[in-house]
C-alpha positions in Angstrom: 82.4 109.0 79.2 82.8 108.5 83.0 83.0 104.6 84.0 83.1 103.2 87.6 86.6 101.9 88.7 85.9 98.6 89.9 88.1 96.8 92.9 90.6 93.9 91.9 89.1 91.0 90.5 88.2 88.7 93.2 90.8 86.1 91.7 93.7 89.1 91.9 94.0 88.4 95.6 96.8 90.5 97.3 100.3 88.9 98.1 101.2 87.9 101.6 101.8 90.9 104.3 104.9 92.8 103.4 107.5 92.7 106.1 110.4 95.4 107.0 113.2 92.7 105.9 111.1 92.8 102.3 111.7 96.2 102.3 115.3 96.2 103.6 116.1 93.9 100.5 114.3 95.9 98.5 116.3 99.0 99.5 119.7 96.9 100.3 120.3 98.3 103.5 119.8 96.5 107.3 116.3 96.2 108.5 117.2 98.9 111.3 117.6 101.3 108.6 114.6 100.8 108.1 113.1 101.3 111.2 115.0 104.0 111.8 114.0 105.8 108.4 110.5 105.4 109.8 110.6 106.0 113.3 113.7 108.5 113.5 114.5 109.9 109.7 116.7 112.3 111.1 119.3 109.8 112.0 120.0 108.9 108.3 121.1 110.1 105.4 118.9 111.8 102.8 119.8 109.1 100.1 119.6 106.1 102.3 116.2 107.8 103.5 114.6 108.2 99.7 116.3 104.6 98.6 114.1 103.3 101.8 110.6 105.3 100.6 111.1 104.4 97.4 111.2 100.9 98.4 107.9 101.2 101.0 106.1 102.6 98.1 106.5 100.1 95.7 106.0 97.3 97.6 102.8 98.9 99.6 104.4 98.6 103.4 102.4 99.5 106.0 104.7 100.2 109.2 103.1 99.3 112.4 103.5 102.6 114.3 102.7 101.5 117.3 104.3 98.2 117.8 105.2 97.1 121.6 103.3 99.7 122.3 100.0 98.4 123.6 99.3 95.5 126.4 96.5 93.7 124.3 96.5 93.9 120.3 93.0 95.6 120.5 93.7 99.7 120.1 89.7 100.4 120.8 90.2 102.6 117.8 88.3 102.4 114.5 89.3 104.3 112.0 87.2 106.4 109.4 87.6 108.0 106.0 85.7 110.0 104.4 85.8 113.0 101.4 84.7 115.9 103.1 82.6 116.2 106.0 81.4 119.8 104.7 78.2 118.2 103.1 75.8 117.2 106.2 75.3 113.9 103.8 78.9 112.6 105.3 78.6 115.0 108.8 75.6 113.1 109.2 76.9 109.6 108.6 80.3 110.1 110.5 78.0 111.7 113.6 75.6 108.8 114.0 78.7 106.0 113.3 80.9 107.6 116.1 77.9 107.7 118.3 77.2 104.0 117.9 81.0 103.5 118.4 81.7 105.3 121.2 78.8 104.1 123.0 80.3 100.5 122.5 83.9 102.1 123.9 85.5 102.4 120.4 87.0 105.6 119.6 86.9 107.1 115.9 90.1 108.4 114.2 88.8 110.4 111.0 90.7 111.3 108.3 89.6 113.4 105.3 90.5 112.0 101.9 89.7 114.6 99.8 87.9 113.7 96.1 91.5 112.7 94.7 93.3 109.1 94.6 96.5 110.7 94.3 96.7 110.8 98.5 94.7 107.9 99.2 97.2 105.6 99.4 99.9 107.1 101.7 96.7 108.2 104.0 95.2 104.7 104.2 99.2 103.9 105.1 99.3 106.3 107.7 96.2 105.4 109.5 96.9 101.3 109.1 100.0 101.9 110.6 98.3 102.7 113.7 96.9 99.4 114.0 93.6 100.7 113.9 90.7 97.6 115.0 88.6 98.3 112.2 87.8 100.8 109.0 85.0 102.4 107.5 86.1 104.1 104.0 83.5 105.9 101.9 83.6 104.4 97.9 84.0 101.0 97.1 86.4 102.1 94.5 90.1 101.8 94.9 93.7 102.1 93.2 95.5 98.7 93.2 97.8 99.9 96.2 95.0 101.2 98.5 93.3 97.6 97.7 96.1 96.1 98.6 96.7 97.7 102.0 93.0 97.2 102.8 92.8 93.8 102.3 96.4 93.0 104.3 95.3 94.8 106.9 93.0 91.8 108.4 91.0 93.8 110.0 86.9 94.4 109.3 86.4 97.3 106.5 82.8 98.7 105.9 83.1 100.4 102.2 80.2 102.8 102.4 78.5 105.0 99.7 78.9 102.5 96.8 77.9 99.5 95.8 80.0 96.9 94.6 80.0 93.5 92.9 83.4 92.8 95.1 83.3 94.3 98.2 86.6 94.4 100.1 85.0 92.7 103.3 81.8 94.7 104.1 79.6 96.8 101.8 76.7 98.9 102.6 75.4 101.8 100.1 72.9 103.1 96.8 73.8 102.6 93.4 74.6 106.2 91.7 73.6 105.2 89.1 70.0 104.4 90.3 70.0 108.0 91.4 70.7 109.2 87.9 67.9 107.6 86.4 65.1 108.0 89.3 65.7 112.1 88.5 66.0 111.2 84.4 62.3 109.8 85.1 60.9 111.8 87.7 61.3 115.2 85.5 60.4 112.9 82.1 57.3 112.0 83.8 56.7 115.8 84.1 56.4 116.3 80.6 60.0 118.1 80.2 61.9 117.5 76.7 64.9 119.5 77.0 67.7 119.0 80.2 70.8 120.3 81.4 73.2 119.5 84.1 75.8 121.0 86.8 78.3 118.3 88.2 81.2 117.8 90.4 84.3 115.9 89.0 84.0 113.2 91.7 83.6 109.8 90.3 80.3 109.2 92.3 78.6 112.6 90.8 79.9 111.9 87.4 78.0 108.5 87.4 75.0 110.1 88.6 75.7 112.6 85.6 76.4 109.9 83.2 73.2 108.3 83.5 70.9 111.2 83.8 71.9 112.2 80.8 71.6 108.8 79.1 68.3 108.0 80.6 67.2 111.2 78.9 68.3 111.0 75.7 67.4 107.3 75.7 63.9 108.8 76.0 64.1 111.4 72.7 64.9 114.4 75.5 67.5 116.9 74.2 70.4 118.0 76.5 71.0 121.9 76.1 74.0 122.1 78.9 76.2 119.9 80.7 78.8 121.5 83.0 81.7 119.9 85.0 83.6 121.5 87.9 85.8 120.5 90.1 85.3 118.8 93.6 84.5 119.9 96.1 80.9 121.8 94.9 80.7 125.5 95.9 77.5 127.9 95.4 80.1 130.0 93.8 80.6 127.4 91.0 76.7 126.4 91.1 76.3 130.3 89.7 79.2 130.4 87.3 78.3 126.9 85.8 74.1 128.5 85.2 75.7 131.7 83.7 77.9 129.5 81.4 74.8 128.0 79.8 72.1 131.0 80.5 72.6 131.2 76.4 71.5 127.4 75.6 68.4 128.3 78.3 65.9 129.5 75.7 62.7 127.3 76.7 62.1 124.8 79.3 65.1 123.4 81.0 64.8 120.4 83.7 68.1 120.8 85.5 69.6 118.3 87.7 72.8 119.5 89.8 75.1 116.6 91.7 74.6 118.3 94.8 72.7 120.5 97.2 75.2 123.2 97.2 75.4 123.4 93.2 71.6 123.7 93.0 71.5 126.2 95.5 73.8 128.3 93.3 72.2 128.0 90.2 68.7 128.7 91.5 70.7 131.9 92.9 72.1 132.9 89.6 69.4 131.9 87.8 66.5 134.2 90.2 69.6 137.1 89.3 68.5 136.5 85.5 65.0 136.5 85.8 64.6 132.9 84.9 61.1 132.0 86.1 60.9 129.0 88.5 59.8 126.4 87.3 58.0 127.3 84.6 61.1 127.9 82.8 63.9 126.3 85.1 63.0 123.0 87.0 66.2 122.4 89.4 66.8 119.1 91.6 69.8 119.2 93.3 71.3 115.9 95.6 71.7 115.7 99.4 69.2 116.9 100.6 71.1 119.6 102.9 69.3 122.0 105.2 69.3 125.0 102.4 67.0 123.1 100.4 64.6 123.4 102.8 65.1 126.8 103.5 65.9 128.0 100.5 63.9 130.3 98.7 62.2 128.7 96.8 62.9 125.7 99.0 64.1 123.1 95.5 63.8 119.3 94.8 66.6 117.4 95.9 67.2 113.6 96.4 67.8 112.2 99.8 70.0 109.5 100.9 69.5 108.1 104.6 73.1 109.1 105.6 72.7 109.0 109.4 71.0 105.1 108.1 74.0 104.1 106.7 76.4 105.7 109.3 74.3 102.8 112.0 74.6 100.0 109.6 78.1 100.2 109.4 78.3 100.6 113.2 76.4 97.5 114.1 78.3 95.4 111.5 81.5 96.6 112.8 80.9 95.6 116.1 79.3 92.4 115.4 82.2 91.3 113.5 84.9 92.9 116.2 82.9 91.2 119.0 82.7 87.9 117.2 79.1 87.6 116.0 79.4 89.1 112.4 80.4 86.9 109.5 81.7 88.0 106.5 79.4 88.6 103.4 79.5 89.8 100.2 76.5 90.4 99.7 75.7 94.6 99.7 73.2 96.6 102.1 71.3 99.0 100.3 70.3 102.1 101.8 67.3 104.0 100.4 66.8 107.0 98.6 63.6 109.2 97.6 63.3 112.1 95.8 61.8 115.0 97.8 59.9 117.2 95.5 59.2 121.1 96.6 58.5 124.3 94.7 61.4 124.1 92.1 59.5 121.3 90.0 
């Protein structure tokens, strides 16, 4: 059953900044091995060079790329990471953020993470070692390392697209899990008894999965389907996931897909069948992307106020960079509505 990862308990503080003579006791060699291993690897030896990794890994070291570098401490950089920004929901969150930003004469560095943790950490490294002013990360869910580096970095950190009961510094999001159930009742509420669903493997679409399909069977419905594919959605897999259960699609399905792109693909495949919509296949999808609208039929989907968010996190940013923000751990919700059309 997918569960949220939670961050560190708020007691599980991290140690105190790790320094390059940590490392070079670590790796028992001089701390200009060290530098050099970072700075110019060529000019050691492959086995000095792994011993001196091995050692950044472990204990989480963040170089500071660009030290003596700069005349002031301030870089006017903030930087910025996000999944993908293939969905408009992120391209339209990153747009109006690095508008606000730029306005204010910050510049945004950003860095795709993907919808693994296995890259997180050295990405977050890489970036943090630019001595970046400030960070905006989607998810409020992180490995021990990444939490680690995050919270060393002393710099303010938005977490975006989650919610949290410990945010890192900043939080502002929707609960997934909110979303899951707003859909379970909104196609309840239209009488349907039986449900299916296409999701992404992404932790966030899984818990918007999860609790769809709870919130239905809590109610006496019957799931006929649940398919999982992996991240990142494609229409491609939106059609091959409705062709894996046409068979289990013999009355009244309510199907809810984690995204825009998925429904899109299943409404496809499913208008290839014959499948009447929606007398005999209800679809929402999530997103609310521009081919929802103009698909045909234009579908349900659920809207999150992405280019919302993307200004929230802006103006707390730079209150907090200018002086005028205090910290809080208290959450900013941002809303979300489902917009019905012809495909319920």
């Amino acid at each position: 059953m997918p569960t949220r990862t939670e961050p560190l308990p708020a007691t599980d503080r991290p140690r105190a900044p790790v320094k390059i003579t940590d490392v070079a006791a670590r790796a028992g060699v001089a701390p200009m091995t060290v530098s050099r291993v970072i700075n110019t690897p060529d000019r050691v030896s492959p086995a000095t060079a792994a011993k001196v990794r091995a050692a950044i890994e472990q204990l989480g070291y963040v170089p500071n790329l660009i030290a003596g570098g700069l005349s002031s401490r301030r870089s006017r950089m903030v930087a910025a990471v996000v999944p993908t920004i293939a969905h408009p929901m992120f391209a339209g969150l990153i747009q109006t953020f690095t508008d606000a930003m730029r306005t204010a004469g910050y510049q945004v560095m950003l860095s795709l993470s993907g919808y693994g943790e296995n890259d997180k950490e050295s990405l977050l490294r890489a970036l943090l070692g630019r001595r970046p002013d400030a960070l905006l990360i989607a998810g409020a869910a992180h490995t021990p390392g990444a939490f680690q580096m995050i919270s060393e970095a002393g710099i303010p950190v938005v977490e975006i697209w989650d919610v949290s009961r410990r945010p890192i510094d900043m939080l502002v999001g929707f609960d997934h899990e909110d979303v899951g159930q707003a859909v379970a009742r909104f196609f309840l509420a239209k009488g349907h008894t039986h449900f299916a669903t296409i999701s992404a493997d992404d932790s966030r679409a899984l818990v918007r999965n999860h609790t769809f399909t709870a919130a239905v069977r809590q109610a006496g419905g019957t799931m006929v389907g649940e398919v999982i594919i992996p991240a990142p959605s494609t229409s491609q897999a939106g059609r091959a996931a409705l062709r894996q259960m046409l068979p289990a699609l013999t009355q009244r399905t309510a199907l809810f897909c984690s995204s825009d792109v998925l429904a899109f693909g299943a409404l496809t495949e499913a208008r290839h069948h014959g499948l009447p919509i929606p007398d005999r296949l209800a679809v929402c999808g999530f997103g609310n992307f521009e081919l929802s609208a103009a698909s045909e039929p234009a579908f349900t989907t659920v809207n999150v106020e992405g280019a919302e968010a993307g200004e929230i996190a802006a103006s707390f940013l730079l209150q907090r960079l200018t002086g005028h923000g205090p910290r809080t751990d208290e959450p900013v919700h941002i809303t979300f509505r489902i917009v019905e059309r012809a495909t319920t």
